[in-house]
C-alpha positions as a printed NumPy array, in Angstrom:
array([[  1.937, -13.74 , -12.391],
       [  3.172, -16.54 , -14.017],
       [  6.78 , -14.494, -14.275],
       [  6.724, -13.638, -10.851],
       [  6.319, -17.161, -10.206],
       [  9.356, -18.011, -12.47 ],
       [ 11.834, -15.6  , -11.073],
       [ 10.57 , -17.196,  -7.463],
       [ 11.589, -20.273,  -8.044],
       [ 14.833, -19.417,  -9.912],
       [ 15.297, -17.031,  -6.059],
       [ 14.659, -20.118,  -4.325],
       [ 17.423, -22.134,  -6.424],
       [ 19.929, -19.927,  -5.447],
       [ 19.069, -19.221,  -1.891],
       [ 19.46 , -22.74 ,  -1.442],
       [ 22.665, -22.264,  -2.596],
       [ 23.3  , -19.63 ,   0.146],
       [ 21.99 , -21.903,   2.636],
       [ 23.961, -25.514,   2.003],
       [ 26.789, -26.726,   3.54 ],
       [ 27.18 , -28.542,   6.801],
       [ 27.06 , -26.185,   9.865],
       [ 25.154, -27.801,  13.379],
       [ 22.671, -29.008,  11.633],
       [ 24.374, -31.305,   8.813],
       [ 24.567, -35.387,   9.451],
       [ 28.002, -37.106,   9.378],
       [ 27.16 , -37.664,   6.045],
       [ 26.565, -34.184,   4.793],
       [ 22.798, -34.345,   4.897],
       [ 20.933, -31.933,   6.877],
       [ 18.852, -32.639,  10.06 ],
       [ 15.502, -33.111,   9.486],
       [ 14.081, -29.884,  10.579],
       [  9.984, -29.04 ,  11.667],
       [  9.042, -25.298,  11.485],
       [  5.748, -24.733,  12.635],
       [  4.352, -21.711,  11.477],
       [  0.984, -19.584,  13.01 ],
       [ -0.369, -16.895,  10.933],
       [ -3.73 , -14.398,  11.327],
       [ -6.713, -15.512,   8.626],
       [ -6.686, -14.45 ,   5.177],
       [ -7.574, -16.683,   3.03 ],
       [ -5.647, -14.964,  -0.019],
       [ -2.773, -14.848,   1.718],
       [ -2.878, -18.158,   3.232],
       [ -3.057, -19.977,  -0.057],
       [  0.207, -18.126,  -1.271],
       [  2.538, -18.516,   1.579],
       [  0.97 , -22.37 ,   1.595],
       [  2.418, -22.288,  -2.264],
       [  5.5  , -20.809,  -0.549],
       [  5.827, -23.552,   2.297],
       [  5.358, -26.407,  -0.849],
       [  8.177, -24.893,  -2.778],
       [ 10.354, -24.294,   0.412],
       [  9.895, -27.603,   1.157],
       [ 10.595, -29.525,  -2.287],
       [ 14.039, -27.028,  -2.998],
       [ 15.092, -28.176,   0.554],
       [ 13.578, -32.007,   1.828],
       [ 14.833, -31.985,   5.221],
       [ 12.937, -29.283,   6.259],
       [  8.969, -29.763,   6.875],
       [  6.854, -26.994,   7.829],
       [  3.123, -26.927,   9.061],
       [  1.186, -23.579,   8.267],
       [ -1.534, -23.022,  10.907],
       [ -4.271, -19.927,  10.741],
       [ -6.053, -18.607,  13.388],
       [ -8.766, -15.616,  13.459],
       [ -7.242, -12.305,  14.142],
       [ -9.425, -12.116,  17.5  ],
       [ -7.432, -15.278,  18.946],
       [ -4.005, -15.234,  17.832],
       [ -3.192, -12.026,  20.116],
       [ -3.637, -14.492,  23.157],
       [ -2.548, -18.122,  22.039],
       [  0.974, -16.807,  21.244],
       [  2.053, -15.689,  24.637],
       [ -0.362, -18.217,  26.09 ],
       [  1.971, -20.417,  23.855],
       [  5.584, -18.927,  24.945],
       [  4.314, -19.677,  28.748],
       [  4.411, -23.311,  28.216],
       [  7.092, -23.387,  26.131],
       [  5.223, -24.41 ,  23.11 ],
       [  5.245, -21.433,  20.939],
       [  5.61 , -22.326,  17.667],
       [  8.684, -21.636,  14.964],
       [  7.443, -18.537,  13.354],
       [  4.802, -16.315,  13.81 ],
       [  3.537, -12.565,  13.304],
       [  1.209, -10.178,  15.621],
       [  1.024,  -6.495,  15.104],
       [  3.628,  -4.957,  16.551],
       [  1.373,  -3.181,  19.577],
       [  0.756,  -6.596,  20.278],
       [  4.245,  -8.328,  19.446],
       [  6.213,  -6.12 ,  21.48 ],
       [  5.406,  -7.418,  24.734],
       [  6.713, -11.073,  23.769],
       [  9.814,  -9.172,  22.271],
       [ 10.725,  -6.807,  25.13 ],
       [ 10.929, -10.68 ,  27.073],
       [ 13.819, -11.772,  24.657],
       [ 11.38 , -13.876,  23.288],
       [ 12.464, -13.741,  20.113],
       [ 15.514, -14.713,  18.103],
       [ 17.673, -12.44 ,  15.982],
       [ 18.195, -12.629,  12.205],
       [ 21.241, -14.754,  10.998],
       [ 21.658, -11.99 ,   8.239],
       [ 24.669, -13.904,   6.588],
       [ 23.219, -17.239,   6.715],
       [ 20.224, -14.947,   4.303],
       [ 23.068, -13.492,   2.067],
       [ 23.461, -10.198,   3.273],
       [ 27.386,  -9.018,   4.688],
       [ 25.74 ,  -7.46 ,   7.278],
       [ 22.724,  -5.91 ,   9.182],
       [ 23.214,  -2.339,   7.927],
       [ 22.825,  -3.844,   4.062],
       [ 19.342,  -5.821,   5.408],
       [ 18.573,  -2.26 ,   6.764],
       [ 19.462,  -0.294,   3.371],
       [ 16.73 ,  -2.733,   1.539],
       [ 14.14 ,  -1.185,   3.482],
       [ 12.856,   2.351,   3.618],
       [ 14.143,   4.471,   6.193],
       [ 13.327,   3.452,  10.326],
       [ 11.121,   0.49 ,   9.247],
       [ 13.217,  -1.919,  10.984],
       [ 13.727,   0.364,  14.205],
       [ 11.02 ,  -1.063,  16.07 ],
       [ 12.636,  -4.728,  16.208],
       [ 16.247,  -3.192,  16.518],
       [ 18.859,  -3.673,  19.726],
       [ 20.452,  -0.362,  18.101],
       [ 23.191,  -0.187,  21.424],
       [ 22.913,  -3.717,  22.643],
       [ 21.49 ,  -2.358,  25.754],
       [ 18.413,  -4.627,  25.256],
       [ 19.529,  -8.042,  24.729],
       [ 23.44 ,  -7.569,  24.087],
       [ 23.337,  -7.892,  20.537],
       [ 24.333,  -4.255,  19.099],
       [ 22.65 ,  -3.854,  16.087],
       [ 21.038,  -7.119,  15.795],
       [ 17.466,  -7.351,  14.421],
       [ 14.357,  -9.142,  15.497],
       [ 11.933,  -9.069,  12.761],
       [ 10.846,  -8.598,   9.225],
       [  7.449,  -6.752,   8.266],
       [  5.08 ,  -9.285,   6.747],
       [  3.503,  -5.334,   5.623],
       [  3.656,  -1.999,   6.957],
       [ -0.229,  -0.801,   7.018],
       [ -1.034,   3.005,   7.3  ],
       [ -5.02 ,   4.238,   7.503],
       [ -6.972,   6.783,   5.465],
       [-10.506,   7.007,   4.625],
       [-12.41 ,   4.846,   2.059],
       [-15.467,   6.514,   0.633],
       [-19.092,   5.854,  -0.769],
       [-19.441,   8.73 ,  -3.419],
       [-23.215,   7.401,  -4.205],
       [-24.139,   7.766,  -0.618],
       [-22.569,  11.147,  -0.703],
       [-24.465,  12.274,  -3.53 ],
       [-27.644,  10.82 ,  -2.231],
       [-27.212,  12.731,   0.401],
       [-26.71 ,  15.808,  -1.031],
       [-22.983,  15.903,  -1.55 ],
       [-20.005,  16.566,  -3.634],
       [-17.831,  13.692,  -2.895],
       [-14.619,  15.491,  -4.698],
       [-15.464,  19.027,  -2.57 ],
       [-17.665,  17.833,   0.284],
       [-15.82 ,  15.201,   1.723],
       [-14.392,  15.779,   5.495],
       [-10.881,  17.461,   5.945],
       [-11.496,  17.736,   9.786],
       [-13.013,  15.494,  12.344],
       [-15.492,  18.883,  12.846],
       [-16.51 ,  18.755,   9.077],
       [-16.723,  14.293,   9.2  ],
       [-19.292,  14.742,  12.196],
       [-21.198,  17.395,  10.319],
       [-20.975,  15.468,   7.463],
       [-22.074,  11.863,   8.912],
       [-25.059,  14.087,  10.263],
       [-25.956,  14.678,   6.293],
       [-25.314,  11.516,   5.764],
       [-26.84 ,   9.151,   8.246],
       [-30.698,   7.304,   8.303],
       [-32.108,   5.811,  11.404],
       [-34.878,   3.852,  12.405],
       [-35.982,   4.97 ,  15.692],
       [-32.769,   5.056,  17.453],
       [-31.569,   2.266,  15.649],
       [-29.08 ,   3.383,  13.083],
       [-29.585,   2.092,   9.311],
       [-27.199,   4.68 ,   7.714],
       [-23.474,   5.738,   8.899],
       [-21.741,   8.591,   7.624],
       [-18.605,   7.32 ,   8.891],
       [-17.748,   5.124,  11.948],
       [-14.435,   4.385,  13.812],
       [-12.357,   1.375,  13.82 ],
       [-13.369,   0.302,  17.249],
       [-10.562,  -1.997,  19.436],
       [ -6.975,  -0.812,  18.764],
       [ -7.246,   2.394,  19.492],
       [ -3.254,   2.685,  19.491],
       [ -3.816,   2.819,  15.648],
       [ -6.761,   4.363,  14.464],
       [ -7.764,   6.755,  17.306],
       [ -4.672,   8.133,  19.408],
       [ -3.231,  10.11 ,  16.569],
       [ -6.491,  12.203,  17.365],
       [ -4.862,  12.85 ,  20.811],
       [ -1.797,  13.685,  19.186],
       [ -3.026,  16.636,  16.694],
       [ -4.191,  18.562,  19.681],
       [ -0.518,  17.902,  21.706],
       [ -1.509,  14.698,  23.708],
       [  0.717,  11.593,  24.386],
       [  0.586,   8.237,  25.817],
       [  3.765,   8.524,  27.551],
       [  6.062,  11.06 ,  27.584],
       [  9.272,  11.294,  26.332],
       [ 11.06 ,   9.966,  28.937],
       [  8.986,   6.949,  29.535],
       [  8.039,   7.878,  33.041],
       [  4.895,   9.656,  32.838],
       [  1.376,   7.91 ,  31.112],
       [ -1.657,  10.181,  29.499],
       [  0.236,  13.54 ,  28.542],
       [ -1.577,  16.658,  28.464],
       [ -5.356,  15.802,  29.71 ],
       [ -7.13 ,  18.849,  27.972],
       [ -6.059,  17.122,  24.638],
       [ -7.811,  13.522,  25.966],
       [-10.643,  15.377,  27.245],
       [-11.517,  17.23 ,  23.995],
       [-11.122,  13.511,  22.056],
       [-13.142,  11.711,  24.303],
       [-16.16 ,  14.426,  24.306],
       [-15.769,  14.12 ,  20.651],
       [-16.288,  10.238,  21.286],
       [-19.209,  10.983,  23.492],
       [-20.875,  13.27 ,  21.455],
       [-20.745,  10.754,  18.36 ],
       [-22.202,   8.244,  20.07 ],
       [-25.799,   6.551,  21.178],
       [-26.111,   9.105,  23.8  ],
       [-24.959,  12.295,  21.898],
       [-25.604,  12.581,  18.385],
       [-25.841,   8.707,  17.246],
       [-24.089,   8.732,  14.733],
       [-22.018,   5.118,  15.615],
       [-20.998,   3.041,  18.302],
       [-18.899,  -0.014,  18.834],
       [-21.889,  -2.378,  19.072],
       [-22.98 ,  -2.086,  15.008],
       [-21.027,  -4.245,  12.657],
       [-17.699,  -3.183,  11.368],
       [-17.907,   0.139,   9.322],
       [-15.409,  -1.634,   6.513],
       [-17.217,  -4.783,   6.606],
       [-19.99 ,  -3.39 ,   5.353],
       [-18.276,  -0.706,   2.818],
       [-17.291,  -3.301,   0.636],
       [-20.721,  -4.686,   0.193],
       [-22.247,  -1.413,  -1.132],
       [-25.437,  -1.773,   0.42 ],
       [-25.988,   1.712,   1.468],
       [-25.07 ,   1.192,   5.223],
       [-21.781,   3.315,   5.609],
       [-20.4  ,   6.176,   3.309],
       [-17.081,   6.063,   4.937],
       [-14.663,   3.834,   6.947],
       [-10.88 ,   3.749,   7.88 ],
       [ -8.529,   1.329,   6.813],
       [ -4.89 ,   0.253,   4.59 ],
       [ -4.74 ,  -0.14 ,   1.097],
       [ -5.173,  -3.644,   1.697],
       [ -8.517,  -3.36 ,   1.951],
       [ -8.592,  -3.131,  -1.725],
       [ -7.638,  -6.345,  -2.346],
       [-10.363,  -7.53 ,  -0.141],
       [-13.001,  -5.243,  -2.083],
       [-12.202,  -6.658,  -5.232],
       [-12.62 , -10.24 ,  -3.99 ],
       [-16.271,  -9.195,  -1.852],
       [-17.143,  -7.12 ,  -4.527],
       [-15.391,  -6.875,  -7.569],
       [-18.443,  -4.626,  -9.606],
       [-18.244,  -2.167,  -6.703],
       [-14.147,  -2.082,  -6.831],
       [-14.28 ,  -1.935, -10.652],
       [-16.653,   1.221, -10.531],
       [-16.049,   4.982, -10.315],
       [-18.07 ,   4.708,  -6.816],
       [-15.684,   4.784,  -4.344],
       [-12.075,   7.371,  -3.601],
       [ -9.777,   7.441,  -0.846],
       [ -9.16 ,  10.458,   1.482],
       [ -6.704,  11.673,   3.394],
       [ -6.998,  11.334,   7.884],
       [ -8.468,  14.015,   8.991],
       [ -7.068,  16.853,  11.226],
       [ -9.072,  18.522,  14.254],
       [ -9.206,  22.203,  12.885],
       [ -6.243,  23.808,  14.745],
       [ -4.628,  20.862,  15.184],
       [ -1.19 ,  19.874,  14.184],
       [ -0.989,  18.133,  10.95 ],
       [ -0.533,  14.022,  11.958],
       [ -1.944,  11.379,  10.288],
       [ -2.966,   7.732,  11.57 ],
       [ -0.061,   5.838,  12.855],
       [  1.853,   3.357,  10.85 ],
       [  2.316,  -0.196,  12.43 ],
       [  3.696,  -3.568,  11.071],
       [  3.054,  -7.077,  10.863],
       [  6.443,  -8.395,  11.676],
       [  7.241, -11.937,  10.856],
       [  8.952, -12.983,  14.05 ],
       [ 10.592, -16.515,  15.124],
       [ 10.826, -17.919,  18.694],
       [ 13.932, -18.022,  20.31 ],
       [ 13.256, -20.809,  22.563],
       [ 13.645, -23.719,  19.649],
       [ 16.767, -25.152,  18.957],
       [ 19.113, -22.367,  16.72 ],
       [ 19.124, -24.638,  13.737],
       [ 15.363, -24.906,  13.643],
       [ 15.908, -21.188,  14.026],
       [ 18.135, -20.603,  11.265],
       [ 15.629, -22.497,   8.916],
       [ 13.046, -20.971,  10.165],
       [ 14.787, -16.953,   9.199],
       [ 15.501, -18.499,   5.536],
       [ 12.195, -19.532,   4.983],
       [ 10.928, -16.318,   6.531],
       [ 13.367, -14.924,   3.542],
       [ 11.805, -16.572,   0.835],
       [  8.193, -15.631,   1.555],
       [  9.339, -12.273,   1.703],
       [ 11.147, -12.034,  -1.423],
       [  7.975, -11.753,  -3.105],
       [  6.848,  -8.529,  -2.187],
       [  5.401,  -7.962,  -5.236],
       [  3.479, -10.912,  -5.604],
       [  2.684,  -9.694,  -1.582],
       [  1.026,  -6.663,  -3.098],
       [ -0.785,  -7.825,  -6.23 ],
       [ -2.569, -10.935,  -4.493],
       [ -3.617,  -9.107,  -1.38 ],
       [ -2.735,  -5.969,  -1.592],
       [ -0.135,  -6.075,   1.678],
       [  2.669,  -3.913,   1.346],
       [  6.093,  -4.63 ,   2.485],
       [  7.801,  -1.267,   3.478],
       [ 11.188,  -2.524,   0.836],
       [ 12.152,   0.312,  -1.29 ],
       [ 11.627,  -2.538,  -3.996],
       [  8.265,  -2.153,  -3.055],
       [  7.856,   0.997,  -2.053],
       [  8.981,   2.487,  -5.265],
       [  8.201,   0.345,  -7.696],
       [  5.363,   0.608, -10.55 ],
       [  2.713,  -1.71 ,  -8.915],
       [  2.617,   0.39 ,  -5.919],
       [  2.572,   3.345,  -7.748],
       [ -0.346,   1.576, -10.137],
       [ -2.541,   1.018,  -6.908],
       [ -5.887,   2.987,  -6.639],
       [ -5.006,   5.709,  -4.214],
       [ -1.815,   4.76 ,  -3.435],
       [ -0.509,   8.205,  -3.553],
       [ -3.072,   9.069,  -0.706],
       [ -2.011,   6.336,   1.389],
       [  1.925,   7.673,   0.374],
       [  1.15 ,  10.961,   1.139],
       [ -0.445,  10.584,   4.196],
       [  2.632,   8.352,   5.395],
       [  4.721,  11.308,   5.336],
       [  2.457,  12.951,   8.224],
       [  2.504,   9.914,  10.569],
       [  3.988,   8.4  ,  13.362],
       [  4.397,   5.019,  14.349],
       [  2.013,   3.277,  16.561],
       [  2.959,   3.885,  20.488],
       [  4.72 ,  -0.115,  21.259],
       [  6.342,  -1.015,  24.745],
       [  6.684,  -3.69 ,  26.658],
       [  2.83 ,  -2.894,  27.889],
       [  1.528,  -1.445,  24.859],
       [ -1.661,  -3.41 ,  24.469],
       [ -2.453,  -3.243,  28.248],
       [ -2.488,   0.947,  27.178],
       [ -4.58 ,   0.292,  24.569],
       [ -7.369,  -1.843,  26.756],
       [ -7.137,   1.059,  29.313],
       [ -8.362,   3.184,  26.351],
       [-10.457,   1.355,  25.049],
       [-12.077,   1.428,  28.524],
       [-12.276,   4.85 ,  28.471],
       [-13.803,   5.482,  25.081],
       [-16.75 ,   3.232,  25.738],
       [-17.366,   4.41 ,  29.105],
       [-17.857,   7.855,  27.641],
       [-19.443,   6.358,  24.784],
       [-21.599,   3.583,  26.242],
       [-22.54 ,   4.794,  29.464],
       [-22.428,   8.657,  29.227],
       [-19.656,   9.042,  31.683],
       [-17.853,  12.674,  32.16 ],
       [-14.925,  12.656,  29.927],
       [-12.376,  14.816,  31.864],
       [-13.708,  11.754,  34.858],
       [-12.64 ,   9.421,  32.675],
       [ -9.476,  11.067,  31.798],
       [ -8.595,  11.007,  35.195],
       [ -8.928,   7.512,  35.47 ],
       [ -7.089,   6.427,  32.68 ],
       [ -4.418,   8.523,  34.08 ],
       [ -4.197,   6.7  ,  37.456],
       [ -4.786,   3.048,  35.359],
       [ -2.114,   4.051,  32.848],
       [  0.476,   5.115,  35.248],
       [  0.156,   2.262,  37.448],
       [  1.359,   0.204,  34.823],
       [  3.868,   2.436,  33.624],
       [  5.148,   2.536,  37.338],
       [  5.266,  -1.658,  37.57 ],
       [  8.017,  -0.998,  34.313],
       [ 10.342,   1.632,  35.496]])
């Protein structure tokens, strides 16, 4: 670490370098502008200390500038950013998932990348750092968006793909082989959580597995998409494609839950909040490698141990072969602050990112940079070549300018099927009349 640490602060040195000289924001005498970046962030306390490490050493290499790092829980931050933009008080820098960010981007929201002002000639070699398409999302590719041809709107904090963590004690208690037994198919998962689970009364003590419950974008419409469902169709102008495909995904959803075979529902703690504490209350959740990192902090005997394997998404039998979605975390800056606060804001943005290694050993966040990507700590990671694998298999998560009111539409229909024993092709039909409504207010 300590060499990491070193070569940081010898990148700072000469990114400073990069960045002097007068411009809009020097004083008559040279000097720069004093400059305030203030920064909001999701919780994680690993992370947080870091980048506040990174903020100090910003700060000291370059005195005019003065940044204030602000966390929020994951739950609020979705809302007090555009709440935020609407009163023109957003702050410098911030990062959402990109479900969630694209909304505030599709409104020219935010503010391009000054790619020379971060030494690079040019957007294509910022582009060539980074495995292929990762930067697509936050691309005007034709200009057609914002009239800026091939200018570019973000950089991922980490690119996060789910697979399945799993409990091999539970398994064997249960009767299982967790190297053979473990679930290839959503079929073979419910059969298996039926193995697996304990109750008391209806009250369940024991999950086999249980879903990641909320953005549904992520973890559950790839589900959809192995049997040949869509959100939207190709052309943008039709919402819910192919309703036999929902249907089946939905009864699936109903017949896992309170009022089918009980085997989980939204309203029991987090399935990977209670993995990591090895308790015997969940065999198997769905998350990104980062979860490791948080394992070994919660419970570092449990991560040091044999107990535990990661397994590839499962595939409805007859289904086409798609993993879970990939999203991002993109660091983003507001384009409603002045351009040199802007500008500052991009370079330090830079220099938190440089560290993608330091990124991936601390908290185990990966940052989609070949760098990254290929390099020997990745490849080091427990089960990294299942999360690698399974990458090559994915999509990336459905984003428009109303992506996340999609996803509450789902999420409405999953836990009316769930929750209240609704008829799933009913519900189908509903969120097909909900979804294209709001598809129709964007065309």
């Amino acid at each position: 670490m300590r060499k990491l640490v070193a070569v940081s602060l010898l990148l700072l040195t000469a990114l400073s370098g990069v960045f002097a000289g007068g411009g809009s924001d020097s004083g008559s005498g040279g000097e720069k502008k004093p400059v305030v970046i203030n920064m909001w962030t999701h919780e994680d306390p690993n992370r947080q200390k870091m980048e506040e490490q990174f903020a100090k050493e910003y700060m000291a290499a370059n005195p005019h500038v003065t940044i204030n790092y602000s966390v929020y829980p994951s739950t609020n931050i979705q809302d007090l950013i555009p709440t935020a933009y609407a009163a023109r008080n957003a702050p410098s820098i911030w990062n959402l998932e990109l479900q969630k960010a694209y909304p505030i981007f599709m409104q020219g929201l935010c503010a391009p990348i000054p790619v020379k002002e971060l030494g690079y000639r040019n957007e294509q070699e910022l582009i060539n750092s980074y495995l292929p398409g990762m930067l697509d999302p936050v691309m005007d590719k034709d200009g057609k968006l914002f009239g800026q041809k091939g200018a570019i709107y973000g950089l991922p904090l980490e690119m996060v793909n789910f697979c399945i963590y799993l409990n091999k004690k539970i398994f064997r208690d249960a009767g299982l082989n967790p190297e053979r037994d473990y679930p290839k198919t959503w079929e073979e998962m419910m059969t298996v959580s039926e193995k697996i689970v304990r109750r008391n009364g209806n009250i369940i003590t024991r999950r086999g597995f249980d879903f990641r419950y909320g953005d549904y974008l992520i973890s559950w419409v790839p589900m959809v998409e192995q049997l040949g469902g869509k959100v939207i169709s190709d052309d943008g102008k039709e919402a819910i494609i192919n309703e036999a495909a929902w249907t089946k995904v939905l009864t699936y959803m109903q017949q896992w839950g309170p009022n089918g075979k009980n085997l989980g529902s939204p309203t029991y703690t987090a399935a990977r909040r209670q993995f990591d504490n090895d308790q015997n209350e969940i065999a198997m959740h769905l998350s990104g490698i980062y979860q490791e990192a948080r394992m070994r902090t919660a419970n570092p005997a449990f991560y040091n141990s044999d107990d535990w394997m990661v397994i590839p998404y499962p595939v409805f039998q007859g289904g086409k072969h798609i993993s879970n979605t990939y999203y991002f975390q993109y660091y983003m800056v507001n384009s409603q602050i002045p351009l040199n606060e802007q500008i500052e804001s991009w370079k330090f943005v830079a220099y938190m990112l440089s560290h993608g290694d330091m990124y991936l050993e601390t908290v185990a966040l990966t940052q989609p940079t070949k760098a990254v990507m290929e390099g020997e700590l990745f490849r080091s990671m427990p089960y990294s070549d299942v999360f690698k694998d399974d990458l090559n298999y994915a999509g990336v998560v459905y984003h428009s300018g109303f992506s996340w009111r999609i996803n509450e539409l789902i999420k409405a229909a999953i836990e009316e099927v769930m929750m209240s024993n609704s008829d799933p092709a009913a519900a189908v039909a509903k969120l097909k009349r909900d979804a294209q409504a709001v598809v129709n207010e964007n065309l």
